[in-house]
C-alpha positions as CSV (number, residue, x, y, z in Angstrom):
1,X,125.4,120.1,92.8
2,X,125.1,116.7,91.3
3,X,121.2,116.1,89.9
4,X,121.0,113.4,92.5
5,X,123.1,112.7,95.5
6,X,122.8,109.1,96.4
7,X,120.6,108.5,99.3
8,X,123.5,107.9,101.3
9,X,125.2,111.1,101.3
10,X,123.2,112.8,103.6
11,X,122.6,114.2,107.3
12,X,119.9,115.1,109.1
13,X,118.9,117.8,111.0
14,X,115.7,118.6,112.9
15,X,113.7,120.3,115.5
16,X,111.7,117.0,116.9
17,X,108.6,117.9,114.3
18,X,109.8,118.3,111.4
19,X,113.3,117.4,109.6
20,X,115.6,118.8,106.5
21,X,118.1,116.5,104.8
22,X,121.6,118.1,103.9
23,X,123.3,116.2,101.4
24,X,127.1,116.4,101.9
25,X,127.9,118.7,99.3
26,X,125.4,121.3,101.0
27,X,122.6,121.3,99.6
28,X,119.2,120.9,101.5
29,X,117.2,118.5,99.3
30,X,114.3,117.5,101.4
31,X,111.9,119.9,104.1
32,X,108.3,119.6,104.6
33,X,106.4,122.2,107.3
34,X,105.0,122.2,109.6
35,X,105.2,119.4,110.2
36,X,106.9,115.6,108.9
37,X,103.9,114.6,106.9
38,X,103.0,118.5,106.1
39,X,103.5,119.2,101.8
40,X,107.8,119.6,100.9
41,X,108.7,122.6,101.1
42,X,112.7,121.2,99.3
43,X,112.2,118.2,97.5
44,X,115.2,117.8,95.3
45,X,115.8,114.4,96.6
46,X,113.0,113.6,94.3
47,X,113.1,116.0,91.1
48,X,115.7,118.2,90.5
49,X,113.7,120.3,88.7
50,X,110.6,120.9,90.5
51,X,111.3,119.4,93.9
52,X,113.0,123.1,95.3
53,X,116.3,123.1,97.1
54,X,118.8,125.5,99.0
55,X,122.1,124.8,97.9
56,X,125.5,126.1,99.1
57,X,128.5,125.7,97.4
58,X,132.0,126.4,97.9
59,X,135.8,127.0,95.8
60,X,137.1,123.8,96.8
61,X,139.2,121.6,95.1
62,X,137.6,118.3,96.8
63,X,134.9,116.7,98.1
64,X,133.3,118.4,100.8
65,X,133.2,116.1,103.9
66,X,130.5,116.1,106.4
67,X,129.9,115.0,110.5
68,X,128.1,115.9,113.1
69,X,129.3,117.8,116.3
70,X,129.5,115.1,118.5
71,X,126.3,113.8,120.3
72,X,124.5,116.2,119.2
73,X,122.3,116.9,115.9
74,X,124.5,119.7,114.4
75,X,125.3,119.0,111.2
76,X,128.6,120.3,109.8
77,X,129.7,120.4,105.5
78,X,133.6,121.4,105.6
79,X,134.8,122.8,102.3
80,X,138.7,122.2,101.6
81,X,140.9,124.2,99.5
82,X,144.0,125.2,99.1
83,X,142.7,128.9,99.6
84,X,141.2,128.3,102.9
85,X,139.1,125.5,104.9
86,X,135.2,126.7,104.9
87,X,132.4,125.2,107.0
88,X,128.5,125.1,106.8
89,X,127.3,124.9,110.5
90,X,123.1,123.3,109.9
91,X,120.7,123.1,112.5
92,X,117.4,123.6,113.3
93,X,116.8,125.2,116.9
94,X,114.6,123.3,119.3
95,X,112.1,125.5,120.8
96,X,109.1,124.2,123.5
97,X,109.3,121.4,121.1
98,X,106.2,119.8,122.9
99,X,104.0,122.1,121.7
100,X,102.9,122.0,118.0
101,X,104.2,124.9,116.1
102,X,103.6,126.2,112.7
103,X,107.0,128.5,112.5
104,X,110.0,126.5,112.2
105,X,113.6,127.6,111.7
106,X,116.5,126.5,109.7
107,X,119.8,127.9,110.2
108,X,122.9,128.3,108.5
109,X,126.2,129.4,109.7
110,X,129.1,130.2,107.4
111,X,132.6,129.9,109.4
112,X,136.0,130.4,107.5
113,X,139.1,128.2,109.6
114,X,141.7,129.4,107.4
115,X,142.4,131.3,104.5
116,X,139.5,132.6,102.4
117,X,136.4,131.1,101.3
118,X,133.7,132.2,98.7
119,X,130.7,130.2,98.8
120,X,127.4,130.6,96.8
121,X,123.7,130.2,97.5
122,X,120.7,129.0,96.0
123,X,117.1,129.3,97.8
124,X,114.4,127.9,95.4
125,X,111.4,126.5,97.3
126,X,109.2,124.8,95.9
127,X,105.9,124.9,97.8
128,X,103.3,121.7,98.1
129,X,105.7,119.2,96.8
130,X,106.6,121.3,93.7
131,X,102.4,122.2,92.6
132,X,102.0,125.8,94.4
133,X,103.8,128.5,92.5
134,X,105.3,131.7,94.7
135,X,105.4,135.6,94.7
136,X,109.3,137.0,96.0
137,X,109.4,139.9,97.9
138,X,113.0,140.9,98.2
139,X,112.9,143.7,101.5
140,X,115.9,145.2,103.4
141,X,115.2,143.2,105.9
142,X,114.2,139.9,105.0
143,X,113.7,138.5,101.5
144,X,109.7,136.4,101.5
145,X,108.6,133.6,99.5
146,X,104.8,133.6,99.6
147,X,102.9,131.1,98.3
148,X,99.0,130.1,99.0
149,X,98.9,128.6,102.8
150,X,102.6,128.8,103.3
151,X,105.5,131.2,103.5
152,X,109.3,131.1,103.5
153,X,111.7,133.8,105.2
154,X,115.5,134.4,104.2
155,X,117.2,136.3,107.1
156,X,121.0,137.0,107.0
157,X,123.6,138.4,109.6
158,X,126.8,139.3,107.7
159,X,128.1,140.4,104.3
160,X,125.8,138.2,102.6
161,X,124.9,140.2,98.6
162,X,121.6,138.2,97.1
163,X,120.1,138.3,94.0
164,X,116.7,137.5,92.6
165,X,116.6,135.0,89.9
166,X,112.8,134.7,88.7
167,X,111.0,134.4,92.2
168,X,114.3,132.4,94.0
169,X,117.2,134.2,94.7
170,X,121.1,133.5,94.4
171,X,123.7,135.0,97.2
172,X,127.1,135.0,97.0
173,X,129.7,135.6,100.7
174,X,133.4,135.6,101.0
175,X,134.7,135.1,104.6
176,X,137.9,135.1,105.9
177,X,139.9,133.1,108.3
178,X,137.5,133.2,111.8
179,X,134.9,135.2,110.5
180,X,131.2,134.4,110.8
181,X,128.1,135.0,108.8
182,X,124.6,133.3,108.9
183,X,121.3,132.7,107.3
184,X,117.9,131.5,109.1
185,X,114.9,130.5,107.1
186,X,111.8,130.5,108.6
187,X,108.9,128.6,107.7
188,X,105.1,128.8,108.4
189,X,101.6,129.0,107.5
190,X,100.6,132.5,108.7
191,X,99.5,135.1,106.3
192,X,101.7,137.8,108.6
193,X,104.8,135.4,109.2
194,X,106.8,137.7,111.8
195,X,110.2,137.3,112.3
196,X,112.4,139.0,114.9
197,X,115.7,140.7,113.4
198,X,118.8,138.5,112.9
199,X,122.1,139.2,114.7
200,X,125.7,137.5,115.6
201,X,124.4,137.0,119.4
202,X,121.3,135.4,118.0
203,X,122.6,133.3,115.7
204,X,124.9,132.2,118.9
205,X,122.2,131.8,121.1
206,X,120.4,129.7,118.9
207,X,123.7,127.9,118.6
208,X,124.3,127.4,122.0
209,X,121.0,126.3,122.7
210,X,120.7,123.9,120.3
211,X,123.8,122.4,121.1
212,X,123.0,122.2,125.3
213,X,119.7,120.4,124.8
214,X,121.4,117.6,122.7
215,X,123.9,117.3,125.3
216,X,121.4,117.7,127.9
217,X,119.1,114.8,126.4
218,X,122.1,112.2,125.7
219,X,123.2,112.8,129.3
220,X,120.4,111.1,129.9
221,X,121.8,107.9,128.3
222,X,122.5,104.8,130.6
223,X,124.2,103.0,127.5
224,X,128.0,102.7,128.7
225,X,128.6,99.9,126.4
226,X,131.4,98.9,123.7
227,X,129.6,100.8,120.7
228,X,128.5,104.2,122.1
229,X,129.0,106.4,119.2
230,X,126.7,104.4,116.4
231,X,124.4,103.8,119.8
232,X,124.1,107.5,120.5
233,X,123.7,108.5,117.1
234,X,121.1,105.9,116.4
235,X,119.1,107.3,120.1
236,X,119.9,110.6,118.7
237,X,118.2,109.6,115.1
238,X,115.2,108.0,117.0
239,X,114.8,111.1,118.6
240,X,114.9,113.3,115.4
241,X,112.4,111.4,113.8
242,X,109.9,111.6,116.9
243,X,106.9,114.2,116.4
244,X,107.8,115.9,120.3
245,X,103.9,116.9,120.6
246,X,102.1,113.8,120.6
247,X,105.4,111.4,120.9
248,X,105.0,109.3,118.0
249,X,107.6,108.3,115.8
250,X,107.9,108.1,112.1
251,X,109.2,105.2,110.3
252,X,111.5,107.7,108.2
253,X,111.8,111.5,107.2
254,X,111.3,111.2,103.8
255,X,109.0,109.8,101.0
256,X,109.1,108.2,97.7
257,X,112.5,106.9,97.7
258,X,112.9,103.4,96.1
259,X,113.8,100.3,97.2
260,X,115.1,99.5,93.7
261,X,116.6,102.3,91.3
262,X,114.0,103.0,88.7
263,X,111.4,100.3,90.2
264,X,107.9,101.3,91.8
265,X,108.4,100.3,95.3
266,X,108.3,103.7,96.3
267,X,106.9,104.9,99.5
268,X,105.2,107.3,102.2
269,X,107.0,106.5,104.7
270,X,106.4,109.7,107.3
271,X,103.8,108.2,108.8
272,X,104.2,106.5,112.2
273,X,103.6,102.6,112.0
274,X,101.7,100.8,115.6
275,X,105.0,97.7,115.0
276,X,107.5,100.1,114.4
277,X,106.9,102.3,117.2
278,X,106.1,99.4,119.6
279,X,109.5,98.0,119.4
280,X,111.2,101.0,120.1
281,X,110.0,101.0,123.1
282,X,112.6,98.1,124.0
283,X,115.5,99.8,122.3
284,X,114.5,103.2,123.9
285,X,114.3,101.8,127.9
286,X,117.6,100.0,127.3
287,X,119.1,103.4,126.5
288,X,117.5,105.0,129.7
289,X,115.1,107.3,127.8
290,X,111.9,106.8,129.9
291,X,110.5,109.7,129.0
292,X,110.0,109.0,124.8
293,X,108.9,105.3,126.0
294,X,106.0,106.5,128.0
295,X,104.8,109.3,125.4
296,X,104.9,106.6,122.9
297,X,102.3,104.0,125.3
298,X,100.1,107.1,125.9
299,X,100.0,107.9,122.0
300,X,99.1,104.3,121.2
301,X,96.7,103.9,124.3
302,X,95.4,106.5,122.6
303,X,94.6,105.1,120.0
304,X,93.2,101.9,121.2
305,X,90.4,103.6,123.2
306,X,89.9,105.2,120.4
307,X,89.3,102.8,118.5
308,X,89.2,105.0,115.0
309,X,90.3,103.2,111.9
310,X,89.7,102.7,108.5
311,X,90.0,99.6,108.2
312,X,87.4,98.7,110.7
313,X,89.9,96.8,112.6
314,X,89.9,97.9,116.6
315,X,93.6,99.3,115.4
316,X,95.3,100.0,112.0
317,X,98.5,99.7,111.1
318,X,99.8,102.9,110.6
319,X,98.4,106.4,111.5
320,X,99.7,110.6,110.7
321,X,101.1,112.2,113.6
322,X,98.3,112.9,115.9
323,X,96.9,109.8,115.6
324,X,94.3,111.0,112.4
325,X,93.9,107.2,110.6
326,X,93.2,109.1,107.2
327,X,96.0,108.4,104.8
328,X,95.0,108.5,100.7
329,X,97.5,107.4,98.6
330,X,97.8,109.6,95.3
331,X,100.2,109.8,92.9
332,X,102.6,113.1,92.5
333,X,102.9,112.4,88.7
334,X,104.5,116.0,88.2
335,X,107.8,114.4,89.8
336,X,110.1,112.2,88.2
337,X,111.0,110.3,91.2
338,X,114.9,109.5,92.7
339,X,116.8,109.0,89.4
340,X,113.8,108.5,87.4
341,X,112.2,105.9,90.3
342,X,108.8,106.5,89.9
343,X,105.7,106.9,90.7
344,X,106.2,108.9,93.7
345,X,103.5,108.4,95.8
346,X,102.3,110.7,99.1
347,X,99.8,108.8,101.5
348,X,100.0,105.6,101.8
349,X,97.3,103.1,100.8
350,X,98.8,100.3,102.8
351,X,96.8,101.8,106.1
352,X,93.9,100.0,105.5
353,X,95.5,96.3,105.2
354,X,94.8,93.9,107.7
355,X,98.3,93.4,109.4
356,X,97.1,90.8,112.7
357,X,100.8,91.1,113.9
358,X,100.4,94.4,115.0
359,X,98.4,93.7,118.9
360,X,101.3,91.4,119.0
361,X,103.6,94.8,119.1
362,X,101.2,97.0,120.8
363,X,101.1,94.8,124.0
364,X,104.8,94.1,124.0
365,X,105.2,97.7,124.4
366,X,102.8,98.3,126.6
367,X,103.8,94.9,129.1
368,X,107.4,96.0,128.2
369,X,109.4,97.1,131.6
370,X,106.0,99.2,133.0
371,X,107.5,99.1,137.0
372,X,110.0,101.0,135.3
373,X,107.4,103.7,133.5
374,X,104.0,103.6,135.8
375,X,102.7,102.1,139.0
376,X,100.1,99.8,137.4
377,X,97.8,100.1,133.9
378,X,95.1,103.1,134.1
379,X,92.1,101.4,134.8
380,X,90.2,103.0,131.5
381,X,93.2,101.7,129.3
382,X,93.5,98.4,130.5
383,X,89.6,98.1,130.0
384,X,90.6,99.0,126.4
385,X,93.6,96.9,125.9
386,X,91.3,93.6,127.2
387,X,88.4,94.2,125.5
388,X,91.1,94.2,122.1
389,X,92.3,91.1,123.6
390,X,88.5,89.7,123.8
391,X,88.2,91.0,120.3
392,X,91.3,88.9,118.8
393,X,90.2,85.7,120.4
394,X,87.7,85.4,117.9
395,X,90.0,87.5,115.4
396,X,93.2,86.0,115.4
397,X,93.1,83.0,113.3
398,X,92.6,84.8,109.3
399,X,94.9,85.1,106.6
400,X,96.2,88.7,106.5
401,X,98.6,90.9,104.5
402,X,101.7,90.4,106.9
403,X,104.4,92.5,108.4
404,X,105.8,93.3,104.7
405,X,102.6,95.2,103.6
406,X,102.8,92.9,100.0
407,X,100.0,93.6,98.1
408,X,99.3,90.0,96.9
409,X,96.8,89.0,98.6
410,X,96.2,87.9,102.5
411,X,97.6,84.9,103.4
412,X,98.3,82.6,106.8
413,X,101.6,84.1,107.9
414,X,103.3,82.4,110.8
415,X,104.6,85.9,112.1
416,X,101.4,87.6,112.2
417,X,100.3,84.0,114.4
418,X,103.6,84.8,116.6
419,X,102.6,88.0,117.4
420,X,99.5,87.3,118.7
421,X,100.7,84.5,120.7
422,X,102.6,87.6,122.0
423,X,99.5,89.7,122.4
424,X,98.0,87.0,124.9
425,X,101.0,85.8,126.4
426,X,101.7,89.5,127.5
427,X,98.0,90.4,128.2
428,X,98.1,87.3,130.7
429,X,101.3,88.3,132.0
430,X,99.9,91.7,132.9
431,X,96.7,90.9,134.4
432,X,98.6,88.3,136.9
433,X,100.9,90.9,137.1
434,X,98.8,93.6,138.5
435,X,95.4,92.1,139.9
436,X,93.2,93.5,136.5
437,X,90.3,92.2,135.5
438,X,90.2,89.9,132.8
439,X,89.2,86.7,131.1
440,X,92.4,85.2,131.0
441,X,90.9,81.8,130.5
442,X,90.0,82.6,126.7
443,X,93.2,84.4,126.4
444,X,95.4,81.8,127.8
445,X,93.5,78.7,125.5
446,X,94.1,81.1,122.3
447,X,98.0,81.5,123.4
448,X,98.2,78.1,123.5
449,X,96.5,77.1,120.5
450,X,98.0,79.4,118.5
451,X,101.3,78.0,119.4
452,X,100.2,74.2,118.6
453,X,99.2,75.8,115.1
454,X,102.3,77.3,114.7
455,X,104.2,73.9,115.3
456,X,102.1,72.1,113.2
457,X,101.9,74.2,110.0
458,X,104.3,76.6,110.1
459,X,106.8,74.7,110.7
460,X,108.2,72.7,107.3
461,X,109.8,69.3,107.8
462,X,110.9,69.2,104.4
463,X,112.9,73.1,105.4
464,X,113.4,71.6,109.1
465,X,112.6,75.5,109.8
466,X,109.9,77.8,110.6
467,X,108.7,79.3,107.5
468,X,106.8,82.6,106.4
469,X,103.1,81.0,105.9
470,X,101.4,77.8,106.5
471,X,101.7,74.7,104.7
472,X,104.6,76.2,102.3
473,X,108.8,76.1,102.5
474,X,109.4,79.9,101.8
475,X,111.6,81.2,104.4
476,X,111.4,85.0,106.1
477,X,113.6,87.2,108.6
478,X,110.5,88.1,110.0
479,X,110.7,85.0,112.4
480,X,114.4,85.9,114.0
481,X,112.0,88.0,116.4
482,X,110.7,84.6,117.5
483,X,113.0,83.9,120.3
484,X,112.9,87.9,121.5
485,X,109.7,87.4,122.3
486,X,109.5,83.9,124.3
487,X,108.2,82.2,121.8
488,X,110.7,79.5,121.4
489,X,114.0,79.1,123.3
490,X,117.0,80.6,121.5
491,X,119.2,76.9,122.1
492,X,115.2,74.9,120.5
493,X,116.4,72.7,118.0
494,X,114.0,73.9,116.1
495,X,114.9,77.1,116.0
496,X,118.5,76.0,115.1
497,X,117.7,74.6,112.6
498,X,115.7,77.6,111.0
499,X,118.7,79.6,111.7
500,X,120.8,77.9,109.8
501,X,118.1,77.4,106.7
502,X,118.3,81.4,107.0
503,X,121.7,81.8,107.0
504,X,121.7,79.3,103.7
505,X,118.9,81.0,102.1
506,X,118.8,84.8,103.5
507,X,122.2,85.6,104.7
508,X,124.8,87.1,102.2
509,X,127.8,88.4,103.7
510,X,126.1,88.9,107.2
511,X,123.5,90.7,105.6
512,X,119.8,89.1,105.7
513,X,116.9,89.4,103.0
514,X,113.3,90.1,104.1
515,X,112.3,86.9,101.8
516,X,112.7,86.1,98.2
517,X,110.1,87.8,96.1
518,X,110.5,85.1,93.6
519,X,109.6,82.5,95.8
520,X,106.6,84.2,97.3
521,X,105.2,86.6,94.9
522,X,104.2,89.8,97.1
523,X,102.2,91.4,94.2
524,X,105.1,94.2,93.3
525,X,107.4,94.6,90.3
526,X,111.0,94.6,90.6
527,X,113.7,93.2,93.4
528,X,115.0,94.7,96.6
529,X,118.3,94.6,98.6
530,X,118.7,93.3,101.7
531,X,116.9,94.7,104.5
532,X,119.1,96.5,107.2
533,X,116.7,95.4,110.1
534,X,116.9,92.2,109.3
535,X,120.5,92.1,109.1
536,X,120.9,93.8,112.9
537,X,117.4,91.3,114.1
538,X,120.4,88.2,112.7
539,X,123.0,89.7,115.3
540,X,120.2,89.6,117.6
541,X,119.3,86.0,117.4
542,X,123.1,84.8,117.1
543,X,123.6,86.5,120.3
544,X,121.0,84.9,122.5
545,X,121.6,81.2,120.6
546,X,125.6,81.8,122.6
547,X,126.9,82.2,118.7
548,X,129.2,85.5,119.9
549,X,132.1,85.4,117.4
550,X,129.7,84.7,114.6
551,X,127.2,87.4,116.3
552,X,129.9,90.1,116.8
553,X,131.1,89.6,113.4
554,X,128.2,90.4,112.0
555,X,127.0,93.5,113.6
556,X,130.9,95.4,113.3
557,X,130.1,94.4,109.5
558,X,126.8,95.8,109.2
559,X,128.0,98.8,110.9
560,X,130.6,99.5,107.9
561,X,127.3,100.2,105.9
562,X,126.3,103.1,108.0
563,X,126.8,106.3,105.8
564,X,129.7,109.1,106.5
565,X,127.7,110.3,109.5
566,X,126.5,106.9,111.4
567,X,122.7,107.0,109.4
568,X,121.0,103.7,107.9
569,X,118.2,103.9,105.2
570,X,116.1,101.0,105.3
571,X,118.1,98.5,102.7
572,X,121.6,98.4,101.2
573,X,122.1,97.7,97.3
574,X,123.9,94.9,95.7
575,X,126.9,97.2,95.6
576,X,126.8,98.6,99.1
577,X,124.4,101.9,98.6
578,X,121.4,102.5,100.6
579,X,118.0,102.0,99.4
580,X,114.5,103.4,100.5
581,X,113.5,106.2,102.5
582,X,116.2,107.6,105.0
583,X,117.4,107.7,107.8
584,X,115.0,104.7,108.7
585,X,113.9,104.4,112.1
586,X,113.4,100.7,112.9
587,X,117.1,100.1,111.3
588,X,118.3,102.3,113.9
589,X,116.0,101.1,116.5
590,X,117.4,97.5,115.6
591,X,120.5,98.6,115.5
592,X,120.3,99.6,119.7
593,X,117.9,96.4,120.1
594,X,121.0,94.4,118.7
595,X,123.8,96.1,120.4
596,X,122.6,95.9,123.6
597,X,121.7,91.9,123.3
598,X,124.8,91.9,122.0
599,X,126.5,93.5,125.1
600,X,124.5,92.2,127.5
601,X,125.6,88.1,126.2
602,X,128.9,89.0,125.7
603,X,129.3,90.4,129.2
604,X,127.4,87.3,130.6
605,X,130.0,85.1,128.9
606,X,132.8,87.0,129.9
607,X,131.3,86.5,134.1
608,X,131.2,82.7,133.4
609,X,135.1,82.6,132.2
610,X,136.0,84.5,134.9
């Protein structure tokens, strides 16, 4: 086991609320329980010392390669040698997974193809991100890792010998050609953690299982276009990284892993963002997936009647799980951080910024397709959503923090004005649409003159572009969403024009930058790579503005990127390696946002040749 696998070489498994990353030499580096945003339980990924992992290795003479059973999340580490071919079978069984559980199951099947294969274990958890020490129990039965408020059980079923080592334990398994052995590790928070005994038909059952309902949900799938695998795999990746019981999604599985080796722009990322979420709900009715759309409306209707923030804003930008809008930031100054990228931080103090852009996303999702998800707006809701609407008329026009979350001070960002041109437009939209009550009058004179604002200072004659705040010439990716939304036309000559500023500023190779840190301080140290949904939000735009060859181009590029098994992290490095926290959900959901804009132009240009 290398100290640190790069971000890259890894797969993820989970059981849609919570979610382990296997790195592709077998070793599970990251697990929290019970839940995504509950304390790690394997944090490797983030100190090889004290983060606790479960490591399985093999007598191979290579390099271990890794894939995923086909549409499905079952994650498979093949070990070749010229003794025999050995496989790793991970998964993590989907049980009721609408109802919030604190037992969850990991499961590990050893399967020999040919020859003989002896592989080794390590199981060394490391409770409460590495801070909670543990007691090992070591029965006939079932080997226990107990710890205060959480507990760890090591089942096996075949001729599996373990050892203890301290409190973890080692185990050692030689298999030959078609024979079958397994562990499961449970986790939970009960003082009595129960278990039911381990068997081959279990472990097969659970198998099965897990393998019908990921068939079962991708059946689902309408997509039938020209990049179905890295589409299904990114639906499939969405899915993962949705908390089942309360729908929401988080903006990645992981924490604390750095935009920049060995920089501080390191963050909590399990957490599930209002803009983030909001525009999945495009990618996720394109895909046919009704079902996750309307959970995630309800979640963040939810949250707008509730109207429960700490910022004191009608909504926040970010929120745990179930909605709680509680989110310190503190420090874990115990870990050294991703190849010494520190500080590792858990929470995340960016929840109480002032991020206007965000009722821009909340009504696109909730305007977004809705004869296709409901009959008309609940009466209570849309009461909500308007008097939000009322709110931001008198709201709307302040310097905030922006969609980045820099932490240099609020300024007049032109896509925070965009999105709430969006929030009104829609609002509008809706209340024509269905006959709801509202003061459309106020709404529609804000659209507007939030658009004439727009025109007139964030737009830079001397950049003949649209720029990232008023009255300056800094350019920012941000503003390809401008003619998703119906903002401008994709063919304005205005937007052109900022396309091709981009392009000569942004763009490198097809892939895009956020913005250049240098030439608008955001109040952090150290650089960044470029940003993987701005690089699939690019294909976007070059699709609807007719530019196909240039369009297609660059999304088969940008797919080249994607790791051994089809996952994005949320930037790729100067020398082609993933940055930050992984897999990241609004790559992903880009990527399907961009694929199917992409399909959908192409096949309208191949109707007109015809």
């Amino acid at each position: 086991m290398r100290r640190y696998a790069p971000i890259e070489n890894h797969g993820l498994v989970g059981d849609l609320q919570t979610a382990a990353l296997v790195s592709s030499e077998g070793t599970v580096d990251w697990l929290c329980a019970p839940r995504f945003d509950s304390p790690s339980v394997f944090a490797s990924i983030l100190d090889h010392e004290h983060g606790g992992y479960f490591g399985v290795t093999a007598d191979s003479t290579g390099p271990p390669v890794q894939l995923y059973l086909q549409d499905t999340a079952i994650l498979v580490t093949r070990f070749l040698a010229e003794e025999g071919v050995g496989e790793v079978i991970d998964f993590m069984p989907v049980d009721r997974p609408e109802q919030a559980a604190d037992t969850h199951r990991l499961v590990r099947v050893f399967r020999v193809a040919r020859g003989r294969v002896r592989f080794s274990l390590e199981c060394r958890p490391r409770f409460d991100y590495g801070r909670a020490a543990h007691r090992l129990d070591m029965g006939e039965d079932a080997i226990r890792f107990e710890s205060t408020g959480a507990r760890a059980v090591l089942q096996s079923a075949g001729p599996l010998r373990w050892s203890r080592d301290g409190d973890d334990v080692t185990g050692e398994l030689t298999l030959g050609q078609d024979e079958l052995a397994a562990v499961v590790l449970t986790l939970g928070t009960s003082q009595d953690l129960r278990v039911a005994p381990v068997g081959a038909g279990q472990i097969r059952e659970l198998f099965e299982r897990t393998r019908d309902f990921w068939h079962g949900w991708m059946r689902r799938s309408t997509y039938d276009g020209r990049w179905q695998d890295m589409v299904n795999r990114s639906a499939i990746t969405l899915k993962l990284l949705t908390y089942a019981p309360t729908g929401a999604p988080v903006a990645a599985a992981t924490m604390g892993l750095p935009e920049q080796i060995g920089g501080g722009r390191n963050w909590d990322y399990r957490y599930t963002w209002v803009r983030d979420g909001s525009l999945s709900v495009g990618a996720l009715l394109g895909l046919g997936h009704v079902d996750e759309a309307v959970a995630f409306r309800r979640w963040l209707g939810d949250r707008i009647r509730a109207g429960r923030t700490v910022s004191g804003e009608p909504l926040q930008i970010m929120y745990r799980i179930d909605g709680d809008p509680e989110l310190p930031e503190e420090v874990l100054d115990h870990f050294e951080g991703y190849r010494g990228s520190a500080p590792v931080r858990v929470g995340n103090g960016a929840a109480g910024q002032l991020q206007l852009d965000i009722y821009g996303e909340a009504a696109l999702a909730l305007a977004q397709s809705v004869d296709d998800v409901a009959d008309v707006p609940p009466y209570d809701g849309w009461q909500a959503l308007a008097g939000v609407l009322d709110w931001l008329v008198k709201a709307w026009d302040r310097p905030d923090e922006g969609i980045w979350e820099t932490r240099g001070g609020q300024k007049d960002f032109t896509y925070s004005r965009l999105m709430c041109w969006a929030a009104f437009d829609r609002g509008v939209r809706m209340a024509q649409r269905y006959a709801r009550p509202a003061d459309t009058a106020q709404w529609i004179t804000a659209r507007d003159d939030i658009l004439r604002q727009v025109m007139e200072r964030g737009w830079s004659p001397k950049r003949q572009a649209f720029v990232q705040q008023y009255d300056d010439t800094t350019l920012d990716a941000s503003l390809l969403l401008m003619p998703q939304v119906g903002f401008v036309s994709a063919n304005d000559p205005r937007w052109l024009s900022t396309l091709q500023a981009m392009e000569q500023e942004l763009v490198s190779d097809s892939l895009v930058h956020r913005y250049d840190p240098a030439a608008s301080p955001d109040g952090l140290r150290g650089s960044e790579g470029t940003f993987s949904l701005c690089s699939f939000l690019y294909v976007d735009a070059l699709a609807r503005s007719g530019q196909l060859g240039p369009a297609r181009y660059a999304f088969d590029k940008m797919l080249t990127y994607a790791n051994h098994a089809g996952l994005f992290a949320e930037e790729i490095g100067p020398t082609g390696e993933q940055l930050g926290n992984f897999p990241q959900a609004f790559t992903h959901l880009a990527l399907i946002t961009a694929a199917l804009s992409l399909d959908r132009q192409m096949n309208r240009a191949t109707r007109v040749a015809a």
